[in-house]
C-alpha positions as CSV (number, residue, x, y, z in Angstrom):
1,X,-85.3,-51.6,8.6
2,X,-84.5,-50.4,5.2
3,X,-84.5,-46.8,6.5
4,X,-82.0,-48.2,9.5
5,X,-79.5,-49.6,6.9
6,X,-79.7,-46.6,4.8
7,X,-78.7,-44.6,7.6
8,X,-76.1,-47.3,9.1
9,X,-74.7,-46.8,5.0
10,X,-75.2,-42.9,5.3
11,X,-73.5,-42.8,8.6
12,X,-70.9,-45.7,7.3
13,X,-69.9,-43.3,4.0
14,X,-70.0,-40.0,6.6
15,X,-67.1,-41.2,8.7
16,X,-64.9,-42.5,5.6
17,X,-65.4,-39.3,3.8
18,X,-64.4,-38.0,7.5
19,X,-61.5,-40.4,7.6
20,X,-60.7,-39.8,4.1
21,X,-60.3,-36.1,4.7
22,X,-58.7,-36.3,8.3
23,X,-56.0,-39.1,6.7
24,X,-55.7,-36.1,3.7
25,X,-55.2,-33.0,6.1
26,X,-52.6,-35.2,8.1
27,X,-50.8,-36.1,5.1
28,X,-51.3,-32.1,4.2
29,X,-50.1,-30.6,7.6
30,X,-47.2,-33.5,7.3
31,X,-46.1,-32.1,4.2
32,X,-46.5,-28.0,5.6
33,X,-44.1,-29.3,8.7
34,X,-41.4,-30.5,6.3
35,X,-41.7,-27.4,4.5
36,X,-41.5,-25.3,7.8
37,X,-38.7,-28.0,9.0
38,X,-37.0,-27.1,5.8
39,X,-37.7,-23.6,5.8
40,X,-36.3,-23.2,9.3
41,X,-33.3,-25.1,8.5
42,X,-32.6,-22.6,5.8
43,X,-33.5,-19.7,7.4
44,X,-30.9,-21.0,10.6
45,X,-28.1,-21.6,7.4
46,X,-28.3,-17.7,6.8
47,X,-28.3,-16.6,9.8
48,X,-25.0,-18.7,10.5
49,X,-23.6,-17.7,7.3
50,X,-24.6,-14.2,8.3
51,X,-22.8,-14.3,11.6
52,X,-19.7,-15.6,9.8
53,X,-19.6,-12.8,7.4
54,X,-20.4,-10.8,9.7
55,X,-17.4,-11.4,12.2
56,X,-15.5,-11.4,9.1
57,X,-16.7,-8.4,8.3
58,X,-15.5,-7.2,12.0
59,X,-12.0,-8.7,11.4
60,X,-11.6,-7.2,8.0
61,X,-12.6,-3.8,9.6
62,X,-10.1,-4.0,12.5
63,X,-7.4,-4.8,9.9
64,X,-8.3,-1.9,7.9
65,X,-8.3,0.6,10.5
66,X,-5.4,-1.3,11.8
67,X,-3.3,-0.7,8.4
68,X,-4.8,2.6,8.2
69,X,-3.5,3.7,11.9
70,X,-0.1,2.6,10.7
71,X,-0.7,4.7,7.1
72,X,-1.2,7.7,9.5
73,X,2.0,6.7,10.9
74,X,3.9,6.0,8.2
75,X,2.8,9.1,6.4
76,X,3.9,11.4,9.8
77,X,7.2,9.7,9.8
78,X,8.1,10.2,5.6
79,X,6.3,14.1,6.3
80,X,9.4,14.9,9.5
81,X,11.4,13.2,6.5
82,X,10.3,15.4,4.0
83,X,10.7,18.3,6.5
84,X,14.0,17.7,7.2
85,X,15.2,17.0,3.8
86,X,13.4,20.3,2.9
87,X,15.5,22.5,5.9
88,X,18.4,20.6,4.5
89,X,18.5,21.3,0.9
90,X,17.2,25.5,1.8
91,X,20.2,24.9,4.4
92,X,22.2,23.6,1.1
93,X,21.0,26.6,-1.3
94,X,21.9,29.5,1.6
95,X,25.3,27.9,1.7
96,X,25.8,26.7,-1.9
97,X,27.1,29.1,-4.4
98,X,25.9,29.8,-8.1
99,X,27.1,27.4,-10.8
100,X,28.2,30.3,-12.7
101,X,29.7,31.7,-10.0
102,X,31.3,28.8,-9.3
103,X,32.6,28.0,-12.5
104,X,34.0,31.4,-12.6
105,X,36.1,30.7,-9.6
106,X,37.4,27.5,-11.1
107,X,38.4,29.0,-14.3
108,X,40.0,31.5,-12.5
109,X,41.9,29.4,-10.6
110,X,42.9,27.0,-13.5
111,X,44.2,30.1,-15.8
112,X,46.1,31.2,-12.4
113,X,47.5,28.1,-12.0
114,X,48.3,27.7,-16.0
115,X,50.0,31.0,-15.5
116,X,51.9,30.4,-12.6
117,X,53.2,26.9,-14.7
118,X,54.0,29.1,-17.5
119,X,56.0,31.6,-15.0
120,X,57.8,28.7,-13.3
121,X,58.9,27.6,-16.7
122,X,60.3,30.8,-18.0
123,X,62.4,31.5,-15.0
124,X,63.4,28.1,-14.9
125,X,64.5,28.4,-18.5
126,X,66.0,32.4,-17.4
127,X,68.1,30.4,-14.9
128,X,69.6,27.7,-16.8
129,X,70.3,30.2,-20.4
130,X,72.1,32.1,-16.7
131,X,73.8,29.3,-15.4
132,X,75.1,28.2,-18.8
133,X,76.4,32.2,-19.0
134,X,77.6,32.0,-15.8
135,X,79.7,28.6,-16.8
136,X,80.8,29.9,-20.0
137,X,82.4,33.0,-18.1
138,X,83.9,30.8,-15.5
139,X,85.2,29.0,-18.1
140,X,86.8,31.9,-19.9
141,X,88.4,33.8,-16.8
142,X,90.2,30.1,-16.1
């Protein structure tokens, strides 16, 4: 009998350490699924927030190839510009005449016309010393 209820005891202790240790892996694998819950839910955040930057990534890069197409543009449309300012300005210097030259002419012309005032003035002043002659003599033959 003894030998019965030492067993009954042995077999009694057995199956609490048992429960014991299933109640402690539950309570274990309870914790590791919150973890992994947690984990997941994390690892699902990234990969949202990656997908976000990524199609912002994508927009960014459309607008920059977007402003660069239109660079390339621009920079074709001031390039004619600068073409045809340059064609104009050599058109400008095969037409234009020297400074000095230039100033040559104009001092040329302003001593010619200084002259030609001088001229006028003289015979002007030749024609009224003769008119005054001329009036004098009129005078006199009266």
């Amino acid at each position: 009998e003894r030998s019965l209820a030492e067993e009954k005891e042995s077999k009694a202790e057995i199956t609490r350490n048992a429960e014991e240790q299933i109640t402690g892996l539950m309570k274990l694998n309870e914790k590791y699924e919150k973890s992994l819950l947690k984990s997941t839910k994390q690892v699902l955040e990234s990969a949202r927030d990656a997908r976000v930057t990524h199609n912002e990534l994508l927009c960014t890069n459309q607008q920059l190839v977007q402003s660069l197409a239109e660079g390339k543009n621009n920079n074709a449309q001031l390039e004619e510009q600068l073409e045809e300012l340059m064609s104009t300005k050599e058109a400008g210097d095969a037409t234009k005449v020297p400074t000095a030259k230039y100033d040559k002419v104009v001092a040329e012309k302003q001593e010619l016309e200084r002259s030609l005032t001088e001229e006028k003035e003289s015979i002007l002043e030749e024609l009224s010393v003769a008119i005054e002659q001329a009036k004098k003599a009129a005078d006199e033959s009266k």
